[in-house]
Legacy VTK file of the C-alpha trace (Angstrom):
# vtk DataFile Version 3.0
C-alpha trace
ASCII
DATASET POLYDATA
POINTS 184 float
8.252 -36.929 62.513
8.040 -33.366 63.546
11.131 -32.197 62.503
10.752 -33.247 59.123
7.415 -31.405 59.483
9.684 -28.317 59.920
12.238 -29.268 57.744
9.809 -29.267 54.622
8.236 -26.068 55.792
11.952 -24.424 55.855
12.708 -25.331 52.183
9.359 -24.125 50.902
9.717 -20.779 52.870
13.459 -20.076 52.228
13.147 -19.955 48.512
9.855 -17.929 49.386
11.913 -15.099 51.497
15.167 -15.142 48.744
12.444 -13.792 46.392
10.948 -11.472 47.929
14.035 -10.168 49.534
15.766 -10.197 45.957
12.633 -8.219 44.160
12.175 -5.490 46.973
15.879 -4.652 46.762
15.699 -4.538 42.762
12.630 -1.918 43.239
14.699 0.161 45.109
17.636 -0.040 42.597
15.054 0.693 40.123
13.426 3.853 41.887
17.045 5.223 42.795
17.612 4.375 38.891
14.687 6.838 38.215
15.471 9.209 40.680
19.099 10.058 39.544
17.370 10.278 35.592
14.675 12.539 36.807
17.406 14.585 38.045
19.647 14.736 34.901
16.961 14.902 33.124
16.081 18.483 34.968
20.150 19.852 34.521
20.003 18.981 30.369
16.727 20.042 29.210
17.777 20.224 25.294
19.794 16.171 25.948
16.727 14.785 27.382
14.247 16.350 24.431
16.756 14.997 21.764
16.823 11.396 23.299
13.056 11.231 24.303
12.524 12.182 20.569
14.758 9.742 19.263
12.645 7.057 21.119
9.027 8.356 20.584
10.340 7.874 16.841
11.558 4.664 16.948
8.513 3.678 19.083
6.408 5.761 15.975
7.968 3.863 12.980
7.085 -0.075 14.920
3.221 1.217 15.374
3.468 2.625 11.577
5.188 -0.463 10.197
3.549 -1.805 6.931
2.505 -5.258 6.642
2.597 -7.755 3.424
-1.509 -7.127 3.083
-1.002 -3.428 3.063
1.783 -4.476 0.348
-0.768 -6.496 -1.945
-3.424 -3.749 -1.454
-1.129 -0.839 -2.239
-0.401 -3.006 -5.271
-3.566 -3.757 -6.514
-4.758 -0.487 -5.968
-1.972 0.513 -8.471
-2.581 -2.176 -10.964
-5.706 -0.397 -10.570
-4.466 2.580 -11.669
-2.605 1.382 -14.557
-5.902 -0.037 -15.572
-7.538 2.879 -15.588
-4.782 5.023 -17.917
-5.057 4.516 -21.389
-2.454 2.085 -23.229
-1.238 4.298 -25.232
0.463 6.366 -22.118
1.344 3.796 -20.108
4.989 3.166 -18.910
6.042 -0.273 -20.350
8.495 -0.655 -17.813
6.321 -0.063 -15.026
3.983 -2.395 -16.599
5.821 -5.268 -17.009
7.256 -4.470 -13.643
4.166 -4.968 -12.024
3.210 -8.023 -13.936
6.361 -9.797 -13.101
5.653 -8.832 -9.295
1.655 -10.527 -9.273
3.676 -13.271 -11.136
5.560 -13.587 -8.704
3.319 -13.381 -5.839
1.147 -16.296 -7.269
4.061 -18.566 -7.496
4.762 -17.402 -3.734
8.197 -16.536 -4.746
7.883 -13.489 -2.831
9.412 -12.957 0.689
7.992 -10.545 3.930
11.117 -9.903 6.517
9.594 -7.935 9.469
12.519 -6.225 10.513
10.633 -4.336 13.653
11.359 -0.825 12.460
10.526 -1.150 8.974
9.845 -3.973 6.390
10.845 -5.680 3.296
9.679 -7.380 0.479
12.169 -9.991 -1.147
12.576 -12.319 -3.971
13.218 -15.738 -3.431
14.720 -17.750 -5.861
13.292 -20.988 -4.548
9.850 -22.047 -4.270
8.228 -22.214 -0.968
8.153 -25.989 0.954
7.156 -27.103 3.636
10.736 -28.709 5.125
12.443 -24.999 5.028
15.255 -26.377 2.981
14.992 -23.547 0.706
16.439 -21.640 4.153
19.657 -24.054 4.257
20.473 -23.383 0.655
20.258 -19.632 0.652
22.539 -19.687 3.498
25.192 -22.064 2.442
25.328 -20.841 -1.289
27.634 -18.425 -1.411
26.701 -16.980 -4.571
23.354 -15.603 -3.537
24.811 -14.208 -0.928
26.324 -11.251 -3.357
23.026 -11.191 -4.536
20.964 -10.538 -1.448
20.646 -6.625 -1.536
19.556 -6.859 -5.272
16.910 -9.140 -4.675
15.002 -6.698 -2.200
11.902 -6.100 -4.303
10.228 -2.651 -1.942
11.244 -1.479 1.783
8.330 -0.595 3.597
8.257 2.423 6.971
5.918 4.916 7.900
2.830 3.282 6.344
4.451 3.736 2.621
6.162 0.916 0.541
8.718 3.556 -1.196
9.959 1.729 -4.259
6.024 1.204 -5.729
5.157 4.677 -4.175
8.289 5.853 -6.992
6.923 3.375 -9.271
3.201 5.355 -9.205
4.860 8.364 -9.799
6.819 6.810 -13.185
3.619 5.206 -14.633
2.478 8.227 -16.539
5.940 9.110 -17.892
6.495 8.148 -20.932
10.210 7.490 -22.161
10.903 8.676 -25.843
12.921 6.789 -28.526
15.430 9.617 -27.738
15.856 8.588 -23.854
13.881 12.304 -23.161
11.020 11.423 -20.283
8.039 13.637 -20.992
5.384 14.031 -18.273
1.856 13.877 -19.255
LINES 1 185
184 0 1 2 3 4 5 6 7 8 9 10 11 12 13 14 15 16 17 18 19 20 21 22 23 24 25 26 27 28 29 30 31 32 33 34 35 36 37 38 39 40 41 42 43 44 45 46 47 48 49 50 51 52 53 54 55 56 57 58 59 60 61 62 63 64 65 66 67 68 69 70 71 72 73 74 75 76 77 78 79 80 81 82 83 84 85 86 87 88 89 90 91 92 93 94 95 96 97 98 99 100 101 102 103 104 105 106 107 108 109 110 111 112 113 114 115 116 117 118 119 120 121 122 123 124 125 126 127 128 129 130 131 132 133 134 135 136 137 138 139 140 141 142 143 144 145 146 147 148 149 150 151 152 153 154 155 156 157 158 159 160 161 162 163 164 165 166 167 168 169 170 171 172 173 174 175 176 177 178 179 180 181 182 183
């Protein structure tokens, strides 16, 4: 009876002391690991300013990553806009553009892919259910495939969706019968 006493209290501990044994000598890979970088780090100033500022951008454009609400708002804020402008100098283009987009967004047709360092909007040819098939089909069907990079509606980084920021800039242009775009 006693030595299975000790024989339990072996196979609890032993797992116990791989552990520990295993996790202090990955600390000490780890601070020898930051050691030898600190010391690099010191010999190539000019390396070590371009690589830190490589990641403290990366890290920058994940914090400043636009969502799908700062999407609708930037949107409605430029429906807004278009509102606001008088019919007569409105861009049709940009007009119908926009419709076809809150169309689109009430028939949920309309797609957010977080892709970590920036974001985009896409069209989805399918309707929204709650199965997923719509998933299966865009990947087997080979056609839509081809058709993937034109069906990116805006690509959001850095707090700005850039396709409706060009948009804004286009609403006020106004393109002649004679292809001429005059600024107003």
């Amino acid at each position: 009876m006693a030595f299975l006493g000790k024989a339990n209290n072996l196979l609890i501990r032993r797992p116990s002391i791989f552990v520990y044994k295993f996790l202090k000598q990955l600390s000490y890979d780890y601070r020898d690991a930051l050691i030898e970088t600190g010391k690099k780090m010191v010999q190539h100033p000019i390396k070590t300013v371009f690589y830190s500022s490589n990641i403290y951008l990366l890290i920058y454009a994940y914090q400043t990553m636009p969502t799908f609400q700062t999407y609708k708002n930037d949107l409605i804020q430029f429906h807004q806009q278009q509102l606001l402008t008088s019919s007569l100098i409105r861009n049709k283009k940009i007009e119908t553009y926009i419709d076809t987009i809150e169309k689109l967004l009430l028939s949920e047709q309309i797609h957010f892919v977080d892709c970590y360092l920036f974001s985009l909007i896409i069209y989805r040819t399918q309707y929204r259910t709650n199965d997923h098939s719509y998933r299966i089909y865009e990947n087997i069907c080979s056609y839509l495939h081809l058709k993937r990079h034109s069906r990116i509606i805006d690509i959001g980084a850095f707090n700005r969706w850039f396709t409706l920021k060009r948009k804004l800039y286009e609403a006020d242009i106004i393109d002649d019968t004679n292809n001429e775009k005059i600024a107003l």
